[in-house]
N, C-alpha and C positions, 0 to 999 in steps of 0.2 A: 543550365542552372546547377552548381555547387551543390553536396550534399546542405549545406550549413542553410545556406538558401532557402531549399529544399524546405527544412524542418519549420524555419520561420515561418515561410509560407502556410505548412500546415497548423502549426498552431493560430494564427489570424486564424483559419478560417475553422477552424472545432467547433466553435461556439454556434456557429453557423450550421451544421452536422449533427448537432445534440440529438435531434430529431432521429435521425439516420441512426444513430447510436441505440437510441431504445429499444429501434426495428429489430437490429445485428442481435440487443440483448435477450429476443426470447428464445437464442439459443443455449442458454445456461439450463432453461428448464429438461434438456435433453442430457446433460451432462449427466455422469456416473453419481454424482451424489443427489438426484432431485430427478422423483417419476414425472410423467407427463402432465402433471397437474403444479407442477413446481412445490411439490411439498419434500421435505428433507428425508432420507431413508438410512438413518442410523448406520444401518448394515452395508451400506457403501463406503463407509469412510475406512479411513484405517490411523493407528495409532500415532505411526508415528512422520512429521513432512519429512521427505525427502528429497524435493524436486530442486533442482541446481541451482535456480536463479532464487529460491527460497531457502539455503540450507540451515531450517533453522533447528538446531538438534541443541537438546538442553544443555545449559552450561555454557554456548557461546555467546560472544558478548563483541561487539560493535558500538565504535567510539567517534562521533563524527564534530566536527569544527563548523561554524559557519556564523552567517547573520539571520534573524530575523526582527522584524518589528523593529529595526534599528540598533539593534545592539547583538555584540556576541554573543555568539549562545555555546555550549557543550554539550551531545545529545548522547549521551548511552543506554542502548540498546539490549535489554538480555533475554536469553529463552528461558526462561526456571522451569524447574524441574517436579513443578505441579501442574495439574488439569483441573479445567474446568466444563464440567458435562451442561452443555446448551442444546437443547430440542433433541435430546439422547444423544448426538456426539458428543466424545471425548476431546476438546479441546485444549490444544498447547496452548501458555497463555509467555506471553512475551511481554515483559519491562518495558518504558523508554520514559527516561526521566531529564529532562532542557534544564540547564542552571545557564546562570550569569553570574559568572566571579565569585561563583561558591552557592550564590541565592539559586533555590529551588523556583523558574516558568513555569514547569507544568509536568504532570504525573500523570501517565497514561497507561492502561495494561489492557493490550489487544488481545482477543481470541480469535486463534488460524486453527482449520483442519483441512488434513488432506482427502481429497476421494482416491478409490481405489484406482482411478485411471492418472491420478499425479496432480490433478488439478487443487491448489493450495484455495478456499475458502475461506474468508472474515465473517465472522460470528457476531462482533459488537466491540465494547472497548468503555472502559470506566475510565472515566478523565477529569482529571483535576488542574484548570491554570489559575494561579496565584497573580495576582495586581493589586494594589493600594492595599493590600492588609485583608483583601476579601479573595473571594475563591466558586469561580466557575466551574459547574461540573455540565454545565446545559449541553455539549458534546457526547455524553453518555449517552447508550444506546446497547440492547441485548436483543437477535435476533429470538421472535418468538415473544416478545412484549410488545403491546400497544401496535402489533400490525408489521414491525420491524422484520424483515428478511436477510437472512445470508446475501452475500454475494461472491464473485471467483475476482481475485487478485492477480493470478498467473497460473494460466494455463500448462496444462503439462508437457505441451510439444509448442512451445510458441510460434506464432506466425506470426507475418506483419499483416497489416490489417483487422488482429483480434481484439474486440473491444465485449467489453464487461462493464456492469453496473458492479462495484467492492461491496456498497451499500444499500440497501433503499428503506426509507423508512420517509414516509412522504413527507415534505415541510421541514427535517430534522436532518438526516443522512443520505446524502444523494449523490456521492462519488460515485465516479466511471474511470475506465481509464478507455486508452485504445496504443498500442503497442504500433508505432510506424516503423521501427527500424532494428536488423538484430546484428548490422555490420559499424556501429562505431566503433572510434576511440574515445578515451577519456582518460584523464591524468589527474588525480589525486594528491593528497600527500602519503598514503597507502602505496601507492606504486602507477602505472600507467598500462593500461590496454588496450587492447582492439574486440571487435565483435560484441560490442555489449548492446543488449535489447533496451531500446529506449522507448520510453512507452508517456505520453499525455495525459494529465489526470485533470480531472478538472469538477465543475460541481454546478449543477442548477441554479442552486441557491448563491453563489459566488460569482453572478456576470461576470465576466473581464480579467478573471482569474484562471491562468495555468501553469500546471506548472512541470516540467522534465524529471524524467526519474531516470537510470543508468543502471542496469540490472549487469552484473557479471556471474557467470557460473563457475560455483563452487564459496561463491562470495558472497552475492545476494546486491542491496542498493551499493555502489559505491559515491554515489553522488543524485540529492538536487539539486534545482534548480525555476527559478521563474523564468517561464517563457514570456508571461503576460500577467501585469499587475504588480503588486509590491517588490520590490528587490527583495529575492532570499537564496540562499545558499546554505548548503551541507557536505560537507565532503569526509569522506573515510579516511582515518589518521591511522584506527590500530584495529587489527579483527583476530582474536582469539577463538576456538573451539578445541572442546576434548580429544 
């Protein structure tokens, strides 16, 4: 069986694993940022991320092309150069704003921190999409409200096989990923490489839903993609940093 094979394969069957996935995730409770009780410990984290397949350092900024929901979209990405303190970490808060042909889809601004062992944490994320004249923010979500938790996005030594809850916030935010591969290729309008970590995200809440993400280091996402479910795509056009 083909790498490409391979991947198909495993995406069918995730959905089928979710179970298996919850097990894998009471190892985050052990992680540098979170004692045995899975409560958060401020003094573990540190200012500033720096983990390769995250490099998000203020001031860079990330330009990606693609479709969703049927129509083009433009998605840029920025790290700004303010924090936001959530459950006493210091949180980097990160832009990403979708147009179509100038009209503003949707406004989103995530919170990430790092722990002391590399491992990059999602904090929550205020989100705004725009349709008919009106405006969704039901996506919002701040760990440490209403029962809402951190979760690890990317680990600081990746392996294959490492799977994480990004979210949990029961009924509301419930992404996971699980990281199968750290040897593709992928090609862009960016450029084109090999070795990139490619990781499954998917959601309780979103049966039939997944979707490929392409982590490069020193770069970060260069590309989604659907595995399973709606067509969509993103790919990296232009990646600036100081």
């Amino acid at each position: 069986m083909n790498r490409s094979t391979t991947i198909r394969a495993v995406a069918a069957a995730v959905l089928l694993l979710c179970a298996a996935a919850f097990a894998v995730q009471t190892s985050r409770s052990s992680a540098a940022g979170a004692g045995s009780s899975g409560a958060i410990r401020p003094h573990d984290f540190v200012r500033h991320i720096t983990n390769p397949y995250l490099p998000w350092k203020p001031g860079s900024v990330w330009v990606y092309r693609g479709v969703k929901d049927g129509v083009s979209q433009r998605d840029v990405v920025r790290v700004l150069r303010r924090t936001k303190t959530i459950l006493g970490v210091t949180a980097t808060v990160v832009s990403d704003v979708a147009t179509h042909n100038g009209t503003v889809l949707e406004k989103t601004t995530d919170w990430y921190a790092q722990d002391r062992e590399g491992n990059v944490w999602y904090f929550g994320e205020r989100t705004a999409a725009y349709e008919g004249g009106t405006v969704d923010t039901s996506g919002s979500w701040q760990a440490g409200v209403g029962g809402a938790q951190p979760g690890i996005v990317m680990n600081a030594q990746p392996q294959v096989g490492d799977t994480h809850r990004q979210e949990y916030w029961p009924g509301q935010a419930e992404d996971q990923y699980w990281l199968v591969d750290l040897g593709q290729r992928v090609s862009v309008p960016y450029g084109s490489f090999r070795d990139a970590a490619l990781t499954l995200e998917w959601s309780r809440l979103e049966p039939g839903v997944i979707d490929r993400k392409y982590y490069i280091r020193g770069v970060g996402v260069v590309k989604e993609t659907a595995a399973q479910g709606p067509a969509e795509v993103a790919e990296l056009v232009r990646y600036t940093h100081p």
